[in-house]
C-alpha positions in Angstrom: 2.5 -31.8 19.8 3.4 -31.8 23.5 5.7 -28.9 23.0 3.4 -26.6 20.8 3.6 -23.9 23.7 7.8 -24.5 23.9 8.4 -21.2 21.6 6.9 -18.3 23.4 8.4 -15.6 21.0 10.8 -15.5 18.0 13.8 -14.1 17.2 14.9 -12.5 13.8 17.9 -12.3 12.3 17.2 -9.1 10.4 18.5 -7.2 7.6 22.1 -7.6 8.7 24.2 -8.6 11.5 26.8 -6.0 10.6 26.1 -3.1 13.3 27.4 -0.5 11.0 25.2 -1.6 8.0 22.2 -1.3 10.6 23.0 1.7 11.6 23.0 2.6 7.7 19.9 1.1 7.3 18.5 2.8 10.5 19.0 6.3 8.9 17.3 5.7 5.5 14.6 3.3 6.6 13.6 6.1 9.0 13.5 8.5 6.3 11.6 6.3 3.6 8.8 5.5 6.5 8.8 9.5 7.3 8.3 10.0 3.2 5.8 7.1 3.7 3.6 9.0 6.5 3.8 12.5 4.8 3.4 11.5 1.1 -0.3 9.5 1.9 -1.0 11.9 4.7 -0.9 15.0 1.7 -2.9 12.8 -0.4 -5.4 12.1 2.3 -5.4 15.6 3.0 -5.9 16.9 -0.5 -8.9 14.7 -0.9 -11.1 15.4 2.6 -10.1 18.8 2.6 -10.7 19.4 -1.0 -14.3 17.2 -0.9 -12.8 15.1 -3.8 -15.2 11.6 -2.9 -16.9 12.8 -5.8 -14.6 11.5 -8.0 -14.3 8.0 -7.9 -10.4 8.2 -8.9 -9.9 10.5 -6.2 -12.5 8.1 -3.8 -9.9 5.0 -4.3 -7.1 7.1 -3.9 -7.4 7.8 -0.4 -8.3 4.9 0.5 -5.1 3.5 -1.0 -3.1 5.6 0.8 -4.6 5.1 4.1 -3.9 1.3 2.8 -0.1 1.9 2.4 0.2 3.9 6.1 -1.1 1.1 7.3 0.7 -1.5 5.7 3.9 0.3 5.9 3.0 0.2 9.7 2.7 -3.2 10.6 6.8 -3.6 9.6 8.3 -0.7 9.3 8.5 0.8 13.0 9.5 -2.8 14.3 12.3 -3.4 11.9 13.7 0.0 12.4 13.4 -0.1 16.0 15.3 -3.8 15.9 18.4 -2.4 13.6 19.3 -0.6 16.8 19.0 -3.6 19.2 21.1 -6.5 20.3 17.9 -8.3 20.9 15.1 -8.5 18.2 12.3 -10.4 19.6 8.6 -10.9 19.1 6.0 -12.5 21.3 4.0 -15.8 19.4 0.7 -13.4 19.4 2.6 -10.6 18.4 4.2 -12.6 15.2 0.8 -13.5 14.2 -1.0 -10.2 14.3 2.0 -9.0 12.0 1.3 -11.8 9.9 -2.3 -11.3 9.6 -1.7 -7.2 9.0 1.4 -7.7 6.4 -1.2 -9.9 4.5 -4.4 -8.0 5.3 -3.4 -4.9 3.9 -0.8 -6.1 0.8 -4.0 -8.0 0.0 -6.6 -5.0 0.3 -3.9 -3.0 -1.7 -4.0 -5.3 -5.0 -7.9 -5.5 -4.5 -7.9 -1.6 -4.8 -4.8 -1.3 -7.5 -7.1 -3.9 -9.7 -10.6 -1.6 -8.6 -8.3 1.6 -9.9 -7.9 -0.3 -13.3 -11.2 -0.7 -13.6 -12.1 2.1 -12.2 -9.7 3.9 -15.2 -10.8 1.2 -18.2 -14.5 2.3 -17.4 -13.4 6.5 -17.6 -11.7 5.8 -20.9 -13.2 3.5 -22.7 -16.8 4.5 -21.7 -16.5 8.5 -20.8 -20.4 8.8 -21.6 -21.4 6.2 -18.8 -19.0 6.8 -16.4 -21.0 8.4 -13.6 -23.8 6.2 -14.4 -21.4 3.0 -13.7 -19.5 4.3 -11.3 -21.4 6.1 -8.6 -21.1 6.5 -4.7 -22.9 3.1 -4.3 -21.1 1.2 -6.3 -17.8 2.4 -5.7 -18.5 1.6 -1.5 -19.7 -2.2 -2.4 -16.3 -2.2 -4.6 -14.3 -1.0 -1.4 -16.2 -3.1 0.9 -15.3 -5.9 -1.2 -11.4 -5.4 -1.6 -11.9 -5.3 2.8 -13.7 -8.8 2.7 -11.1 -10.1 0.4 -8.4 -8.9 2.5 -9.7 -10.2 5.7 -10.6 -13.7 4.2 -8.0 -14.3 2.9 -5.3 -13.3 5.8 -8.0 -15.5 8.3 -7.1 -18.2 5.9 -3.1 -17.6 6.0 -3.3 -17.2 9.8 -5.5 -20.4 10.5 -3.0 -22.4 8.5 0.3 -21.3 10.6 -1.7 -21.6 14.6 -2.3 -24.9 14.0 1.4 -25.7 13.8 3.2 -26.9 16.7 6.6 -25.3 17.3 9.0 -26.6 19.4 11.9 -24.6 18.5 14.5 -23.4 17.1 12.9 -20.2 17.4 15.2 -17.9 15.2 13.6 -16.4 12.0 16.2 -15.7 8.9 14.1 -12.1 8.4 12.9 -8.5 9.4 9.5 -9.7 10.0 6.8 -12.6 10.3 5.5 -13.9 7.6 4.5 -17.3 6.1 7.1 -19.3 4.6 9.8 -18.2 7.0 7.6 -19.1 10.0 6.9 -22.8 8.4 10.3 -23.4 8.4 10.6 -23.0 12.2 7.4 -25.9 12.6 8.3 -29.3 14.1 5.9 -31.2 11.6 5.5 -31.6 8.1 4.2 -28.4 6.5 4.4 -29.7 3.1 0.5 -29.4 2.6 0.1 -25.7 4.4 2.7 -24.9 2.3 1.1 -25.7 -1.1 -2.1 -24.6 0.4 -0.4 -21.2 1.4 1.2 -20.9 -1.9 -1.8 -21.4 -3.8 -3.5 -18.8 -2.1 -1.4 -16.1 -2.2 -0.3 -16.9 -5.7 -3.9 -17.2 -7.2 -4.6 -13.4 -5.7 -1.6 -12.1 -6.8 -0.8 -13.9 -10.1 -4.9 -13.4 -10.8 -5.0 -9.5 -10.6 -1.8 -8.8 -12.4 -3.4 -11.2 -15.0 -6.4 -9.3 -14.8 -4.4 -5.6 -14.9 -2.5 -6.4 -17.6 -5.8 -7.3 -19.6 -7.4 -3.7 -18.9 -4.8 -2.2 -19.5 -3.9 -3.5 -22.5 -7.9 -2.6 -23.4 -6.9 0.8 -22.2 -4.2 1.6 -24.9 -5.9 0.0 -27.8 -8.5 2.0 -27.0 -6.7 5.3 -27.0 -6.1 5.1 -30.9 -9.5 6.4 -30.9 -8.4 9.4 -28.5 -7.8 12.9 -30.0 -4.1 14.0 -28.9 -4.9 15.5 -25.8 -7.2 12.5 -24.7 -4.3 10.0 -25.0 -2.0 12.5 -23.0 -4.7 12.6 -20.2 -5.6 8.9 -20.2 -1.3 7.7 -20.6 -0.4 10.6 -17.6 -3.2 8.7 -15.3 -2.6 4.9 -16.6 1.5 5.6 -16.4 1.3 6.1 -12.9 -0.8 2.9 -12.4 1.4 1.0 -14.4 4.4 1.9 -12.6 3.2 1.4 -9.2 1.7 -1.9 -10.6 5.0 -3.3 -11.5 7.0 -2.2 -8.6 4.3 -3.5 -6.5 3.7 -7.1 -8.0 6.8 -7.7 -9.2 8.3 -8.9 -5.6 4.9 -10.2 -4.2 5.3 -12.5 -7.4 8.6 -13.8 -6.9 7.8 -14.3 -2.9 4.3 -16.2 -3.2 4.1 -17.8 -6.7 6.6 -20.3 -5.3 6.5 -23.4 -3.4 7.6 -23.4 0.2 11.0 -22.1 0.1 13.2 -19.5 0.9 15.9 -17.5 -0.4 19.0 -15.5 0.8 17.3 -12.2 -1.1 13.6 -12.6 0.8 14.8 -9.8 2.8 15.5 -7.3 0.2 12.8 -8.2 -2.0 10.6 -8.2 0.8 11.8 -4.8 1.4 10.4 -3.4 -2.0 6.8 -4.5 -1.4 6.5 -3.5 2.5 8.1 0.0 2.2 9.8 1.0 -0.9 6.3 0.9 -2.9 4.2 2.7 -0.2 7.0 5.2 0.0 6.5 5.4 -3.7 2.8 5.5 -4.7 2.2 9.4 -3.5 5.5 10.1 -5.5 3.8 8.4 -8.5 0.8 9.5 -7.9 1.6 13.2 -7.6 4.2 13.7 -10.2 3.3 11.6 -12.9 -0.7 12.5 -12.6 -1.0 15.8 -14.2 -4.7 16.1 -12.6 -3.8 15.1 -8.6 -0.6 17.8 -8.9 -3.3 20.1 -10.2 -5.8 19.6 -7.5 -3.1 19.8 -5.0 -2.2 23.3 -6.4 -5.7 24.4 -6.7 -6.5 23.2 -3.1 -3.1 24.6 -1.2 -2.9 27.4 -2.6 -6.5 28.8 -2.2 -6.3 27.4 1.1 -2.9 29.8 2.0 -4.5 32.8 0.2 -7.7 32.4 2.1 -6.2 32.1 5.6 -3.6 35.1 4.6 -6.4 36.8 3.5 -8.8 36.4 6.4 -5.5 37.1 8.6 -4.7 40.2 6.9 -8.5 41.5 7.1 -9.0 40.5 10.9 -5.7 42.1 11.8 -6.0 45.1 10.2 -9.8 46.4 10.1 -9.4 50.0 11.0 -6.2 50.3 8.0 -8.3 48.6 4.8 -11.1 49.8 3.4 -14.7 48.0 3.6 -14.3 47.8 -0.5 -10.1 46.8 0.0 -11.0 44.0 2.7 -13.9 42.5 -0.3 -11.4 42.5 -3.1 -9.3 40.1 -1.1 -12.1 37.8 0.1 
């Protein structure tokens, strides 16, 4: 305990120690985290611009894409800024914030993929009521909530790691901080944080996939009763969620619904929950959703034809006619 203050910052290995590979990996983790930023930023876009918080799919929708940037965020520009240095280094407080963001946010995201379910159980299976269950209030205590969840429950993951004392080594075997690779480096036992850990993370992750899986499967038993064109709708909007469900828990399984070890293929695992689903989601969600590629459409294009339109009119007043410059408002 007299050397808890020895270990100023950490070091990571990274994703490689092979300067080509990084340089690789450089080029197409800087392209996924540019697909990453564009791909929410449209769907943010669409919604504001388009007044689309009426519709409570729409309503968690931005939201979850203002969750990916940011979660995308706390890792990305780090690790692609290390896989061009000699050096990658983090200060203590530094490693810490990027634990609490990396579990703030992936937290917040389940809370809001499991609100979406809900959210899409409650549409289907009770069209007649869905306003009615779902309004503006009750969708903002629902987001509120999936905040709160997020922030308790990284406080928790946090407070269990300060306590530690670390005396060095000081050399992390991955791209970024997070909880089992960080108890490793502690010069105590951290047999108890480790269960403790485990059991948190692994109750919130394993819980809502249990949970999804149950609405879901509510979801297509329930669309036997759907004319044809009902269960087209309701599988285009489910198929998305269930795609971005699986790539999404599928790793945070495998990394936190074990006990306090580590693996060789943390890294690349890591690597599909941190950026390779936020890079995905506005993919998903725009090509596999028949109604967010059609409010795109609807949106962009009246948007292009009413600024072509209000340029052509102010540019030319004296050529078109009072009656020409109407027709194209």
């Amino acid at each position: 305990m007299e050397n808890v203050n020895n270990v100023t910052e950490f070091i990571f290995w990274g994703l490689s120690q092979n300067p080509e590979v990084e340089e690789i990996c450089f080029v197409v983790f800087t392209f996924f985290y540019t697909i990453i930023l564009l791909g929410n930023l449209l769907i943010i876009a669409t919604v504001c611009i388009g007044n689309l918080f009426n519709s409570p799919m729409y309503f968690f929708l931005n939201y979850l894409s203002f969750v990916d940037i940011c979660y995308s965020s706390v890792t990305a520009p780090k690790m692609i800024a290390d896989l061009l240095s000699l050096r990658k280094s983090i200060s203590y407080p530094g490693c810490m914030m990027q634990l609490f963001g990396v579990h703030f946010f992936g937290c917040t995201e389940i809370f809001i993929l499991t609100v979406m379910a809900y959210d899409r159980y409650v549409a289907i299976c009770r069209p007649l009521h869905y306003m009615t269950i779902m309004d503006r209030s009750r969708c903002n205590k629902m987001l509120l909530g999936t905040w709160v969840g997020g922030f308790i429950h990284s406080i928790i993951q946090v407070a269990l790691v300060v306590q530690l004392p670390f005396c060095g080594p000081n050399e992390i075997d991955h791209y970024f901080c997070d909880v089992h690779p960080v108890l490793k480096l502690a010069c105590t036992d951290t047999y108890v944080v480790g269960v403790v850990v485990t059991a948190n993370s692994g109750t919130i992750a394993l819980g809502s996939f249990v949970i999804l899986l149950i609405s879901y499967t509510v979801i297509l038993v329930s669309l036997r009763k759907q004319s044809a064109e009902g269960r087209r709708k309701a599988l285009s909007t489910c198929g998305s969620h269930i795609a971005v469900v699986i790539i999404f828990f599928g790793p945070c399984t495998f990394m936190y619904m074990r006990p306090d070890t580590t693996f060789s293929e943390d890294k690349m695992v890591a690597v599909f929950y941190t950026i390779v689903t936020p890079m995905l989601n506005p993919l998903i969600y725009t090509l596999r959703n028949a109604e967010v590629k059609n409010a795109m459409k609807k949106l962009w294009t009246r948007k292009f034809s009413t600024e072509l339109n209000g340029k052509m009119v102010v540019t030319f007043p004296s050529i078109f006619s009072k009656k020409f410059q109407k027709s194209l408002s």
